[in-house]
Structure formats: C-alpha cells, structure tokens
C-alpha positions as CSV (number, residue, x, y, z in Angstrom):
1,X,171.9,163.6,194.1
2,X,169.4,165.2,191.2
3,X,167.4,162.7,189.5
4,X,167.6,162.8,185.9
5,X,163.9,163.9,184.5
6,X,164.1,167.0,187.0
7,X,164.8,169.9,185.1
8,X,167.3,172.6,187.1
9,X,165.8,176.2,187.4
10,X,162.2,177.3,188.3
11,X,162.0,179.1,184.3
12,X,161.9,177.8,180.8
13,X,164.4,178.8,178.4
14,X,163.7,181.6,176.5
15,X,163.5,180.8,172.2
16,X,165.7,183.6,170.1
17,X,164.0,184.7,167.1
18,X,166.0,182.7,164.0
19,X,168.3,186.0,163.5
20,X,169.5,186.0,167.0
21,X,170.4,182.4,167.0
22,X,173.8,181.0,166.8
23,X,174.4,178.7,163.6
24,X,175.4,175.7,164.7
25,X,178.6,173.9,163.1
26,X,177.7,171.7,160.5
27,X,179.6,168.8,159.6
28,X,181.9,168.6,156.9
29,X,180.2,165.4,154.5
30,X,181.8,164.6,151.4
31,X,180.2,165.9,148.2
32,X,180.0,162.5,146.6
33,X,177.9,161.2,150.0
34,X,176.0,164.6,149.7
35,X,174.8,164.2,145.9
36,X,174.0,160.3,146.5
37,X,172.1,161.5,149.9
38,X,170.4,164.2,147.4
39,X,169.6,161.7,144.4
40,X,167.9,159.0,146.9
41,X,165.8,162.0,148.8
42,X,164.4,163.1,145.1
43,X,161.6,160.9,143.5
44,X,161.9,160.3,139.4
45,X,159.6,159.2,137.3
46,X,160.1,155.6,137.4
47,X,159.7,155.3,141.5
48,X,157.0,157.1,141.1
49,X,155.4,154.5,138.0
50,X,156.3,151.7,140.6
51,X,154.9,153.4,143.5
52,X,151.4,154.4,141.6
53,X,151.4,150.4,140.3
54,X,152.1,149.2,143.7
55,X,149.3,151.2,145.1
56,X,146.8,150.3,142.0
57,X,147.7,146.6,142.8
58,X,146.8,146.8,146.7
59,X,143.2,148.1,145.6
60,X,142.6,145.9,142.8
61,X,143.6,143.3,145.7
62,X,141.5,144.8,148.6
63,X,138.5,145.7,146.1
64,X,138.5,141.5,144.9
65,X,138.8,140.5,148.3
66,X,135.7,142.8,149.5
67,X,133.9,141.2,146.2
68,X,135.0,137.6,147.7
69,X,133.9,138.5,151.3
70,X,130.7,139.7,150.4
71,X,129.6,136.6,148.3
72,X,130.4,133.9,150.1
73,X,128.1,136.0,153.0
74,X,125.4,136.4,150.3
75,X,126.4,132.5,149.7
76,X,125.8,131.4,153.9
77,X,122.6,133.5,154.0
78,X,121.4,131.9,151.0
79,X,122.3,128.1,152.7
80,X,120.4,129.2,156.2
81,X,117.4,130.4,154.2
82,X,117.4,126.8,152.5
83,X,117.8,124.9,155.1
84,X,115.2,126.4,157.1
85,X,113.2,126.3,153.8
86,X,113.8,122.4,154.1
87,X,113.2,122.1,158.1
88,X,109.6,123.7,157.3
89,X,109.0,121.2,154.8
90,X,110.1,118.5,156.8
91,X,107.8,119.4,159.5
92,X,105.3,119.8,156.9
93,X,105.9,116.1,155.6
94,X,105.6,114.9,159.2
95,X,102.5,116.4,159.8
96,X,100.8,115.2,157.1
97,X,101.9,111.7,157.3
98,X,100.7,111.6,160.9
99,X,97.6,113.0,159.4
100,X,97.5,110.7,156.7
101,X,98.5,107.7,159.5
102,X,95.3,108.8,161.9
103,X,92.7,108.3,158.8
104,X,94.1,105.1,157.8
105,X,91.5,102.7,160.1
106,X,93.1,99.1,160.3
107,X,90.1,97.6,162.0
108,X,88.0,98.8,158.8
109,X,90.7,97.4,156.5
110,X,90.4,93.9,158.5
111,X,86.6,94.2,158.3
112,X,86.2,94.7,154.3
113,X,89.0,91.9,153.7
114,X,87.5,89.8,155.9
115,X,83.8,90.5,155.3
116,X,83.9,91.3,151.6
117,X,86.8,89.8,150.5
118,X,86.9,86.7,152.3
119,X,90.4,86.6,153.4
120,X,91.9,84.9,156.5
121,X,94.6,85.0,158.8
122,X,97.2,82.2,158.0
123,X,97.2,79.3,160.6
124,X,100.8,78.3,162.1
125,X,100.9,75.0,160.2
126,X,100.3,76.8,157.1
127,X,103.7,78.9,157.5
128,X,106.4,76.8,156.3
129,X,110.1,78.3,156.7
130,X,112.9,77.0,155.2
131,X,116.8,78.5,154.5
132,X,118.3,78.7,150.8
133,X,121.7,79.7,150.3
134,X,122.2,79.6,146.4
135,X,120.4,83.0,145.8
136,X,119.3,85.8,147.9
137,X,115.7,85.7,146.0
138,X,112.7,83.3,145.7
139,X,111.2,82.5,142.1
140,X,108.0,81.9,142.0
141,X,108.3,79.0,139.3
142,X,110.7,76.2,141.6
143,X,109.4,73.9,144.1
144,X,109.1,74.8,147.6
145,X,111.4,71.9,149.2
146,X,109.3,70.1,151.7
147,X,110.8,69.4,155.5
C-alpha cells in the first residue's frame, strides 16, 4: 500500500511552454454572475474615498495614542524625579534636626532657669489634678475646684 505524500516516478514532470499546453475547460458562469463578479473585483471612487478615510482615521488614531503614550512616560518620570527630589529633602530635614537636637544642651537650659532665673521644679503636693467634663478646655479666669 503507497502512502499518500510519496510521489510515484523517480522524475519531475516536465512544464510545456504556454503554447504547447492544453486549455483547460472552463466553466460555463452566467453573464449576470460574471458582470456582478467583475463590478465587485473593480474599485470606484467612492471605496476608494472610504478606504483613504479609513486609513487617515487609523493614523490620526495610532499618532494620538503615540502622543498619549509618550506623556504619561514624560508624566512617571517627572513623579520619580519628585519624589526622590522629596526623599533628599526629607533626609535633609532629619539631619538637621538631629543636628539641631545635639546643640540643644538641657543641662544648660536647667542651669540658667535655675541659676538666673530662679525657677523650680514643682513639689507633688503642689500638682493638683482634677476631671471636668463641661468643656474640653481650661479658662484661665474660673476657680480651680478644690478636692
């Protein structure tokens, strides 16, 4: 039994030149399937308007989408460069408050406002503590209720 993608012979065929070939039968169509096969084959002015607006439309398209893609890139490279703009300031701010935090000496402050300015720590009877529930502030002109 042949398989069927051998090919019988050990030769190729041989090609007649286009004079020596037999025409082959064509088959009969009917003229009016003809002339609508030969209308829809030919291209008139208006498919080719359509086809030229179609193809117009697609770049305007592809052109504003390039536009688009390309700003809102612009648009994250700009928001990286700020916000490593902003982590260098942070740092920046940190640094110089820790800076600002070393000079600040609290046993100098307790010397001059004790020294100079006479000031003293309050004792523990001298705190008094007390709860008030009609306002969330203190004004400085009411009584302090006693115990």
């Amino acid at each position: 039994m042949a398989r069927m993608n051998q090919v019988q012979g050990t030769s190729a065929r041989k090609i007649l030149p286009r004079e020596q070939q037999v025409p082959r039968k064509e088959k009969i169509v009917n003229p009016r399937i003809r002339h609508n096969r030969d209308k829809a084959l030919q291209m008139n002015l208006s498919y080719i308007f359509v086809l030229s607006l179609a193809a117009i439309c697609t770049l305007f398209i592809c052109v504003q989408y390039l536009q688009i893609q390309a700003s809102i890139t612009y648009k994250k490279n700009h928001i990286e460069k700020l916000e490593k703009e902003l982590s260098d300031i942070k740092v920046k701010n940190n640094a110089l408050e820790a800076s600002i935090n070393t000079y600040v000496d609290l046993d100098y402050i307790y010397q001059v406002a004790t020294e100079e300015l006479g000031m003293v720590y309050v004792n523990k009877d001298q705190v008094i503590m007390y709860d008030r529930v009609e306002s969330e502030y203190v004004r400085q002109n009411e009584d302090i209720p006693e115990k």
